[in-house]
N, C-alpha and C positions, 0 to 999 in steps of 0.2 A: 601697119598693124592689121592683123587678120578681127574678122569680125565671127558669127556665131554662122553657121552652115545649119540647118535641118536635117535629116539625110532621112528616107524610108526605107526601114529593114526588110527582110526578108521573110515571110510566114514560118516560124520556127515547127509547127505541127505538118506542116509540108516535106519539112526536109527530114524531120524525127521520122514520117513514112517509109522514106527513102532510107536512112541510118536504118531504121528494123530490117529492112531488105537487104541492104548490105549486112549486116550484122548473121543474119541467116543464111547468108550465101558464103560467108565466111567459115561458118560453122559445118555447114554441106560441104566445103573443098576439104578443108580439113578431114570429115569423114573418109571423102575418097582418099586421101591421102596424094591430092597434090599441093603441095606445100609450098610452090612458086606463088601460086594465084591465090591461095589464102592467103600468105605474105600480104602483096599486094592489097589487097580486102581488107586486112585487117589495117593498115597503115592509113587505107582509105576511112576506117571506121573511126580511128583514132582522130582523124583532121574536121574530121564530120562533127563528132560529140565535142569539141574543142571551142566548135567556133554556137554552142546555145546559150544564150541568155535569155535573163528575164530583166523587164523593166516595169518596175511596182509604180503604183498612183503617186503624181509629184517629185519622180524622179526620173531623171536622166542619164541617159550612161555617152561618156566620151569617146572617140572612136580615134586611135591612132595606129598609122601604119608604117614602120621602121622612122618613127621620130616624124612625121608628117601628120597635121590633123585632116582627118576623114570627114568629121561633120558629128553632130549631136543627136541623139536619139532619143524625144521625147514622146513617143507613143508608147501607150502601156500596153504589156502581152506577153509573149513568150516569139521569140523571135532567133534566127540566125545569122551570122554573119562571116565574113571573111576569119579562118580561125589563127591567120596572124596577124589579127587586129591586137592592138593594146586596149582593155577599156578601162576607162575612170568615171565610178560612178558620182556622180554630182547632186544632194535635194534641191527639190524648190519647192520645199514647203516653208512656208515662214516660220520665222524663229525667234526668238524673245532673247536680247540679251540687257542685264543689269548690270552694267559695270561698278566698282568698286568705288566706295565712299573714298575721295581723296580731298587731301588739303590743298588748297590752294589761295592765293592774295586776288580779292576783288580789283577792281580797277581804280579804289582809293587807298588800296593796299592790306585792306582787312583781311585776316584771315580767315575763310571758311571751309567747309565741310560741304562735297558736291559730288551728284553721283546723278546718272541718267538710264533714261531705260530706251531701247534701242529694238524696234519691230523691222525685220528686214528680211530679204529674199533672194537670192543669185536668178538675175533677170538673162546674163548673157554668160551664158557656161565656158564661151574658149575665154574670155577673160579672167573669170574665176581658175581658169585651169592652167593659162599659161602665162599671164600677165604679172601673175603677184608670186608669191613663193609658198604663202600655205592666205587662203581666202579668210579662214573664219580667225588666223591670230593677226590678219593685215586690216579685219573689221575691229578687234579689240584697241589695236595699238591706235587705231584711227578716233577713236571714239572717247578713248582717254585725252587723245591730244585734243579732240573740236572742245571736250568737255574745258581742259584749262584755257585752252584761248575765250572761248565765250566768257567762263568765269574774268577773266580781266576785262570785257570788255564793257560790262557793266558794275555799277556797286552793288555791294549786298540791300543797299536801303537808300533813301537819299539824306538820313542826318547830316552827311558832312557838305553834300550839294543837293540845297532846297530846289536849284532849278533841272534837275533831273525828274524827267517824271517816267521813264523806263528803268525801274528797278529790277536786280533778280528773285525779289520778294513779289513785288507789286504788279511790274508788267509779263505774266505769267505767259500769256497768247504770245506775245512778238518775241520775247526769250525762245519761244521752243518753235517760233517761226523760222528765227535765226540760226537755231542749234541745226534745225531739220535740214536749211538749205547749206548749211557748213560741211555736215555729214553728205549729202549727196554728194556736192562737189569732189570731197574727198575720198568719197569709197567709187565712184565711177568707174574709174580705172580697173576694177574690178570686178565691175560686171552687176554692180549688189545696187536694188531697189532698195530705197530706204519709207517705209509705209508707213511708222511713225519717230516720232524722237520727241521725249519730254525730259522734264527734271523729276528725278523721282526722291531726291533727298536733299534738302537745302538746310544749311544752321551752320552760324557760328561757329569758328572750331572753339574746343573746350577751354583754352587759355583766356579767351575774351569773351567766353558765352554767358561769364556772370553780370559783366562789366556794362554789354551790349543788355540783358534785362533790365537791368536798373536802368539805365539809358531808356529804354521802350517805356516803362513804366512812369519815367517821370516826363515824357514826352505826352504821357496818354493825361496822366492828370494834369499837367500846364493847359493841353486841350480841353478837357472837360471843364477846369476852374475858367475856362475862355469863355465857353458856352454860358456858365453858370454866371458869370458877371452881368455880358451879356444879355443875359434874359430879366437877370435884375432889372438892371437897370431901366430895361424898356418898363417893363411892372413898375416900379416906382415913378416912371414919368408918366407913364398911364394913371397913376392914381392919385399925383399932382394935378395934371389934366381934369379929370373926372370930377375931383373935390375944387375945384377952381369953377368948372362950368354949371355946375347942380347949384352954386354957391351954397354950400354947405359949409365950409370954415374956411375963414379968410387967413392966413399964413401971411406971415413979415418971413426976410432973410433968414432971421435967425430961427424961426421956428420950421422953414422948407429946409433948414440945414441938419437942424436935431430927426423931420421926420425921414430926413434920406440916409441918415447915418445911422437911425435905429432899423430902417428896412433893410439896407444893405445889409449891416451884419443879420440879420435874422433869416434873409435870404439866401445868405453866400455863406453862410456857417457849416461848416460839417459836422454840429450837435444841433439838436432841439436845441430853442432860445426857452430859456425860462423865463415866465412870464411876469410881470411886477405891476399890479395895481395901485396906480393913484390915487387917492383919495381925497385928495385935495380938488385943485384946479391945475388946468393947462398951463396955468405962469407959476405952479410951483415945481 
């Protein structure tokens, strides 16, 4: 496998000098009317203007000569060259691609909706030119398949496995660590720098996207009523504690049982507790 050649062109305002000369001196035989040597002239003129190119900022132009590569021309200018060269012009300026939102099964088998976004460059132009069949649909087709393979290799979440802790929800950095080094690997071949790679669209496909909220929702208040209990409770043994050491009222069983069952609820309720005034005593 051939690798990337450099080649330096030829000062193309050098040889347009010389084409003007020629080009005049074609036009003066002609005058005289000898018509061998303007032939000639003119044939010359024709091989001359043939072989001028221009190479704009972040492009490249390819160079082949009866099916052999010549080497790559990355200087900008205006420049000339052999005029039966082939050339195939190549950018290297980066490029943005978002591939399409597709379905695919997680790695617990859920169905989702995933789509990436794809910053990238052609670093070695004979590979881009000769290695693949067309560069920029060998980057597509590449970048649809890293996307399904990653999408299986992690779940959409860890509901169904709590000891996962690299979700494609959650561990957002090492997903698009993963996805970057998948895509290198696989665009190489081609010549293509890959400068970034993320997830640019993640969710549920639609068949289970209702099923999966309700799921999140009743996952977030099972959490919340944790905390909430939780917090109770410390608050109520604090203020067991507190009225125990101030010796402010002495409590039996049954009355730390009434006061921990009226705090609880009044704590852990999700209405305001309405208030009930005693007017009696505490043993009524």
């Amino acid at each position: 496998m051939k690798n990337e050649k450099i080649i330096s062109p030829i000062n193309g305002y050098l040889l347009f000098v010389m084409f003007s000369l020629a080009t005049a001196a074609t036009v003066y035989l002609f005058w005289l009317e000898s018509y061998v040597f303007a032939a000639i002239l003119t044939l010359i003129d024709i091989l001359l203007v043939k072989g001028f190119y221009i190479v704009n900022p972040n492009k490249s132009m390819v160079m082949v000569l009866f099916g052999e590569y010549r080497g790559t021309v990355k200087k900008n200018g205006f420049f000339w060259t052999n005029p039966f060269y082939r050339t195939i012009s190549i950018s290297l300026r980066a490029r943005n691609f978002d591939s399409e939102r597709v379905k695919v099964n997680d790695q617990v088998g859920n169905p989702i909706m995933i789509s990436v976004i794809l910053v990238w460059m052609v670093e070695d132009t004979y590979k881009a030119a000769f290695d693949v069949d067309n560069y920029e649909h060998f980057v597509r087709v590449q970048t649809d398949a890293a996307v399904r393979k990653l999408a299986g290799s992690y779940p959409y979440d860890n509901f169904d496995d709590d000891q996962k802790e690299i979700t494609l929800r959650s561990g957002i950095q090492e997903v698009n660590e993963d996805l970057e080094s998948e895509l290198k690997e696989r665009l190489e071949i081609a010549g293509i720098e890959v400068l970034e790679a993320r997830i640019g669209y993640l969710a549920y496909a639609p068949e289970i996207a209702s099923a999966m909220l309700k799921r999140q929702q009743a996952t977030a208040i099972v959490a919340a009523r944790f905390k909430i209990v939780e917090g109770a409770v410390s608050m109520v043994e604090n203020a067991l504690y507190q009225l125990r050491d101030k010796d402010i009222i002495e409590f039996d069983n049954d009355k730390k049982a009434t006061m921990v069952s009226n705090l609880m609820v009044v704590l852990c309720g999700d209405r305001d507790a309405t208030p009930v005034i005693n007017t009696g005593t505490l043993h009524q």
